[in-house]
Wavefront OBJ file of the C-alpha trace (Angstrom):
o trace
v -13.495 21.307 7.397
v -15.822 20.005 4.328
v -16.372 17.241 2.492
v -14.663 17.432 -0.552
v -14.718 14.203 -2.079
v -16.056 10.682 -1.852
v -13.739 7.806 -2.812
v -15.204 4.862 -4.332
v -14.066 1.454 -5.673
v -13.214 -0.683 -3.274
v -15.514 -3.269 -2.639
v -14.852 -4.160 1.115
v -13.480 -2.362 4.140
v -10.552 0.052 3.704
v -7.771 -0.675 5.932
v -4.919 2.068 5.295
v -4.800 5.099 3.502
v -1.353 6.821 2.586
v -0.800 10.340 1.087
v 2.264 10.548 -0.910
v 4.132 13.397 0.357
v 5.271 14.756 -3.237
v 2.893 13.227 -5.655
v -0.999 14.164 -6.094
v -2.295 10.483 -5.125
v -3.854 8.849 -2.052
v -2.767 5.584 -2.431
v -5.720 3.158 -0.384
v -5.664 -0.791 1.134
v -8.609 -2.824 1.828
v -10.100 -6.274 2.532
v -10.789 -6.549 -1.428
v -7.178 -7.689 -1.635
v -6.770 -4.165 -3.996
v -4.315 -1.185 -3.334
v -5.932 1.894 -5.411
v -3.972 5.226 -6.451
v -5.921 8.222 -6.525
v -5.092 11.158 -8.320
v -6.497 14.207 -6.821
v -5.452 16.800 -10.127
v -7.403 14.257 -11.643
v -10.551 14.882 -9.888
v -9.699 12.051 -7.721
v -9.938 9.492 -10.168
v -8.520 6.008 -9.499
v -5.855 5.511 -12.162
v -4.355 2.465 -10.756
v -5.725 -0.772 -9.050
v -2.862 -3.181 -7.812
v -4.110 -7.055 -7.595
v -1.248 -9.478 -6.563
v -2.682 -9.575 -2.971
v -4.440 -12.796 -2.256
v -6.037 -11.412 1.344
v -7.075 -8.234 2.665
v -3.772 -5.635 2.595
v -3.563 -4.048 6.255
v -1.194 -1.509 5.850
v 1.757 0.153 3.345
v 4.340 2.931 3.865
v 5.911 4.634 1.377
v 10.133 4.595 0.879
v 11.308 7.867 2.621
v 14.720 6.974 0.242
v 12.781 6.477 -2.713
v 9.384 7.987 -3.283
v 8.629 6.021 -6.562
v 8.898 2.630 -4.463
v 5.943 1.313 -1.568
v 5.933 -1.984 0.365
v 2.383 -3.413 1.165
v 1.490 -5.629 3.769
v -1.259 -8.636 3.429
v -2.769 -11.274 5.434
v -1.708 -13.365 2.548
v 1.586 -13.918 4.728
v 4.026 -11.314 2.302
v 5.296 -8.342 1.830
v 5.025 -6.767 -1.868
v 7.202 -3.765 -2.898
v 5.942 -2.102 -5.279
v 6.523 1.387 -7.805
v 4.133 3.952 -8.445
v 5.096 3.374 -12.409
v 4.447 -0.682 -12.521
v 2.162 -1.702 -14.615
v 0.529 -4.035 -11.822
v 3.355 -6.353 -10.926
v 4.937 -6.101 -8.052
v 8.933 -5.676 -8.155
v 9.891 -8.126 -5.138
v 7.514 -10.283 -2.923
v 8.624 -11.007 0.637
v 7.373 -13.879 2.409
v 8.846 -15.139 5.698
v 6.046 -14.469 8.174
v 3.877 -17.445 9.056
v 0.962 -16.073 9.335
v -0.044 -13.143 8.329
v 1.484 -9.263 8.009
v -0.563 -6.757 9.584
v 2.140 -3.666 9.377
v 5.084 -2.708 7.759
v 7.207 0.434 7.691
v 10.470 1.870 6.433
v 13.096 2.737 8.908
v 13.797 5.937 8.856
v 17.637 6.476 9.636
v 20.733 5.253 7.457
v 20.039 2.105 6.680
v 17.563 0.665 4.020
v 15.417 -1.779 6.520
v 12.064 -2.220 6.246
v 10.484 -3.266 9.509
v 6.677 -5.447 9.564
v 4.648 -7.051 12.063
v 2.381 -10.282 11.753
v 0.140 -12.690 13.699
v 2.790 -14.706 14.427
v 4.341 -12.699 16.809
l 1 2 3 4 5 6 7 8 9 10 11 12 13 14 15 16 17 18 19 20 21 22 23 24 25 26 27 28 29 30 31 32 33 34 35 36 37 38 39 40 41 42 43 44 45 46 47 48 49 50 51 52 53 54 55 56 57 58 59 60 61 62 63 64 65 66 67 68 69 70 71 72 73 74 75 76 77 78 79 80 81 82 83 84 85 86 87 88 89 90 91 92 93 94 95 96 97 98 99 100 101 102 103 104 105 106 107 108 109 110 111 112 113 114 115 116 117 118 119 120 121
């Protein structure tokens, strides 16, 4: 029950913070827009700083069918799936909310839905 580390980089509030269940990373959200991977055999180092987000990114959740994969969700109104391997592009952006996305999760049963929430109800 100690400190072990202090995260920093982002340059506003953090608003989610994942740990990937078979990688070493902490993958973070804020209000900077960013999504940071952390790589804690790597002394914690940030080794990857996702951009596409125009407005703070709320929440993500990581694909329970596919562990390389994570969808992000922004007040930008979208939706961004993303792999742990891109190069800083996202693979698929996913707009259809009018205002914007606060949460977003992966069901977990047999199908491949992906479930989000947003201001406009």
């Amino acid at each position: 029950m100690e400190k072990v580390k202090t995260l920093e980089g982002h340059t506003d509030f953090i608003r989610s913070i994942v740990i990937h269940p078979t990688q070493p990373y902490i993958i973070s959200t804020g209000d900077d827009a960013t999504i940071k991977i952390w790589d804690w055999d790597n002394n914690f180092n940030c080794i990857k700083t996702l951009e596409e987000h125009v407005h703070f990114v709320m929440m993500l959740a990581i694909n329970p069918r596919d562990l390389n994969t994570f969808a992000s969700a922004s007040l930008d109104k979208t939706i961004k799936i993303w792999s742990l391997t891109s190069t800083g592009k996202a693979n698929f952006t996913l707009s259809g909310h009018q205002s914007g996305v606060n949460c977003v999760d992966y069901f977990k049963g047999d199908k491949p839905y992906l479930i989000s929430g947003g201001d406009d109800k």
